[in-house]
C-alpha positions in Angstrom: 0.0 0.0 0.0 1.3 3.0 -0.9 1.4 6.0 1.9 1.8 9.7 1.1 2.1 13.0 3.3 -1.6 13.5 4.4 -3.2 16.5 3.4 -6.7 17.2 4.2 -8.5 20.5 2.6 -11.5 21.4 4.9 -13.5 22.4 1.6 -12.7 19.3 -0.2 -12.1 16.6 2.9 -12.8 13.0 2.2 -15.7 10.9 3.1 -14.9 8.7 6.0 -16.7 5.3 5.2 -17.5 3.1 8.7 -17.4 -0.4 7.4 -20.0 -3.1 8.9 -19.3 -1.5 12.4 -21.9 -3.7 13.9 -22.4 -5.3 17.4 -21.6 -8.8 16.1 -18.0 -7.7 15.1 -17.5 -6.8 18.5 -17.4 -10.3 20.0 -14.4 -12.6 21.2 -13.0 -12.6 17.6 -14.2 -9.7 16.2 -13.1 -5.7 16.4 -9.7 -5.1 18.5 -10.4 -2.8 20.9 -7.7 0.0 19.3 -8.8 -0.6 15.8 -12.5 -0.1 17.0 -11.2 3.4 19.4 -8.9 4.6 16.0 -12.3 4.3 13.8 -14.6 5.8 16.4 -11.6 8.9 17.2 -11.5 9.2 13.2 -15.5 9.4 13.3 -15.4 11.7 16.1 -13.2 14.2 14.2 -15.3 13.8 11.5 -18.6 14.4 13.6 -16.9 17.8 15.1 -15.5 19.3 11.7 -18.9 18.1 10.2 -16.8 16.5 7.5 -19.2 13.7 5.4 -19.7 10.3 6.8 -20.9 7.4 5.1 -22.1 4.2 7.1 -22.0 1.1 5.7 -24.2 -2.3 6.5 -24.1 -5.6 5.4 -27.3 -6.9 5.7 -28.1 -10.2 3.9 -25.5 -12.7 5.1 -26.8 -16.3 5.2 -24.7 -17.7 8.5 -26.5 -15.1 10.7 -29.3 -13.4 9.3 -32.3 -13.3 11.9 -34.7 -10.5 11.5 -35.3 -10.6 15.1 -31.7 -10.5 16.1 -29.8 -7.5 17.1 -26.3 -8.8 16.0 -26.8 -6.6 12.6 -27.2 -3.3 14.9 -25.1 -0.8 15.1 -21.9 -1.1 17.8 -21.5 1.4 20.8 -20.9 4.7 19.1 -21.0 4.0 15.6 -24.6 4.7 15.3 -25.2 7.1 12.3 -26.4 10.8 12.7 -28.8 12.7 11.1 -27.0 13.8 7.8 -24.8 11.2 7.4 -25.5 8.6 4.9 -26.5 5.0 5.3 -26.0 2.3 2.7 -27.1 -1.4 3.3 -25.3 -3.7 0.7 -26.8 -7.5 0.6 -23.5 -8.3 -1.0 -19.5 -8.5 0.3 -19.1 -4.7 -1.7 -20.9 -2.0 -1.0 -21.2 -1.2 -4.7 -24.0 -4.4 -4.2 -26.4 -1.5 -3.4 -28.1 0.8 -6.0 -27.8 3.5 -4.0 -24.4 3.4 -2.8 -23.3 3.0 -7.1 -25.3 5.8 -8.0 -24.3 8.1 -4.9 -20.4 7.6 -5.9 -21.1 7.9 -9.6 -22.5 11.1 -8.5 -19.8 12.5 -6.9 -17.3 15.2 -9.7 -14.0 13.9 -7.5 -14.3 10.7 -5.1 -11.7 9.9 -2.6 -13.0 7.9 0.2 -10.8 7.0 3.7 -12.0 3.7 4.6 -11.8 2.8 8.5 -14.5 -0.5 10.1 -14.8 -4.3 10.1 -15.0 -6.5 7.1 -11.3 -6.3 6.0 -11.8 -9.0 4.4 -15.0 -9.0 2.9 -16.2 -5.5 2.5 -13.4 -3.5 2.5 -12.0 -5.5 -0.1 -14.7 -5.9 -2.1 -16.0 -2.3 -1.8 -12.1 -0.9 -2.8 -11.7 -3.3 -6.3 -15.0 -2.5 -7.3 -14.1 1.4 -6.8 -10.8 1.1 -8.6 -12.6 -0.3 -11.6 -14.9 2.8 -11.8 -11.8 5.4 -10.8 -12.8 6.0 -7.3 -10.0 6.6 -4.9 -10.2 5.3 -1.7 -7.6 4.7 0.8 -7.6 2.6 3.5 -6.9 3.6 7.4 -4.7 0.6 8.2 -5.2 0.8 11.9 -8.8 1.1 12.4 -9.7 -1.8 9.8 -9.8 -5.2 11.2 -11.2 -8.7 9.6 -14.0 -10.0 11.2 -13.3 -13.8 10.0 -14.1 -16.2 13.3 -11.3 -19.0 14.3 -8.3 -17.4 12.3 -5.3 -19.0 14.1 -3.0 -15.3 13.4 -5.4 -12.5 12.9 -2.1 -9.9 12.3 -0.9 -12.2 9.9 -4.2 -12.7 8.2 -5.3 -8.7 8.1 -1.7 -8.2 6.9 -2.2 -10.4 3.9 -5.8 -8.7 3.2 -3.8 -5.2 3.4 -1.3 -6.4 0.9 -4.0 -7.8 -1.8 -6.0 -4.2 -1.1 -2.7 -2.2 -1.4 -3.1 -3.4 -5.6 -5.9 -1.2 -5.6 -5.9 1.5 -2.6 -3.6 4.0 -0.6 -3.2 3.8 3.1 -3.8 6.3 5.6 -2.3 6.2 9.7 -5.4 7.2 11.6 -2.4 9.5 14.2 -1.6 11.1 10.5 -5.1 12.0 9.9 -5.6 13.5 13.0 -2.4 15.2 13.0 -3.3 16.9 9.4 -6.6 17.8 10.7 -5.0 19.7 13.4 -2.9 21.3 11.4 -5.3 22.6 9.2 -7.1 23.5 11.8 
């Protein structure tokens, strides 16, 4: 993955996209605790400069999907605003949903920091299909994590899944994001 000095522009920031930050990542195997406080700090900043913030939520995955369950809600924190946007994708990328295409097709110059759960699944997915339609996104290394049950080396496993996303995205330190915030403050 390729890293660059971080520059954010408060009239052009990027959208911070929360990945499938729902309570069943947050289990035994699920979110580390400093990848899930570096995604919610990042969120936080983004909240107070009233920068945009797009949630993501996968909602149609066969292993777990009960309508009556509260596994798919929102974890501590994460719970979207009014004004921030919302997309559920059925599918592993978030381009699955109508919406979330047409929203990003929309957009005259997309670049997208990516922080949540689903390394593996929608982060990837979600940053392939955006390379092949000229979206940039770039992917906070430290507040991702792969929400895959019984992996035997979880650092080993996420750093494989950074490596394969790297081919198609930047990466962002979540300390240099709030540093360059600060300093363009």
């Amino acid at each position: 993955m390729t890293r660059e000095r971080v520059v954010l522009c408060r009239t052009d920031p990027p959208i911070l996209v929360c990945a499938d930050v729902q309570a069943q990542h947050l289990g035994e195997e699920g979110i580390a605790g400093r990848a899930a406080s570096r995604c919610l700090a990042l969120l936080e900043l983004w909240r107070a400069e009233l920068w945009p913030v797009l949630h993501l939520k996968r909602i149609a995955q066969a292993a777990w999907f009960d309508p009556a369950s509260d596994v798919t809600d929102w974890a501590t924190g994460f719970r979207p605003r009014p004004g921030e946007l919302v997309f559920e994708h059925p599918l592993p990328s978030a381009y699955s949903s109508s919406r979330f295409a047409e929203y990003m097709t929309s957009l005259k110059h997309v670049h997208c920091l990516v922080a949540g759960c689903s390394l593996d699944e929608t982060v990837l997915a979600t940053v392939i299909d955006g390379f092949h339609r000229s979206h940039r996104f770039r992917v906070v290394i430290d507040a991702v994590t792969c929400s895959q049950p019984g992996i035997v080396d979880n650092g080993a496993y996420g750093a494989s899944m950074l490596v394969v996303i790297g081919k198609f995205a930047g990466a962002e330190l979540s300390s240099d994001l709030i540093e360059a915030a600060a300093n363009e403050a």
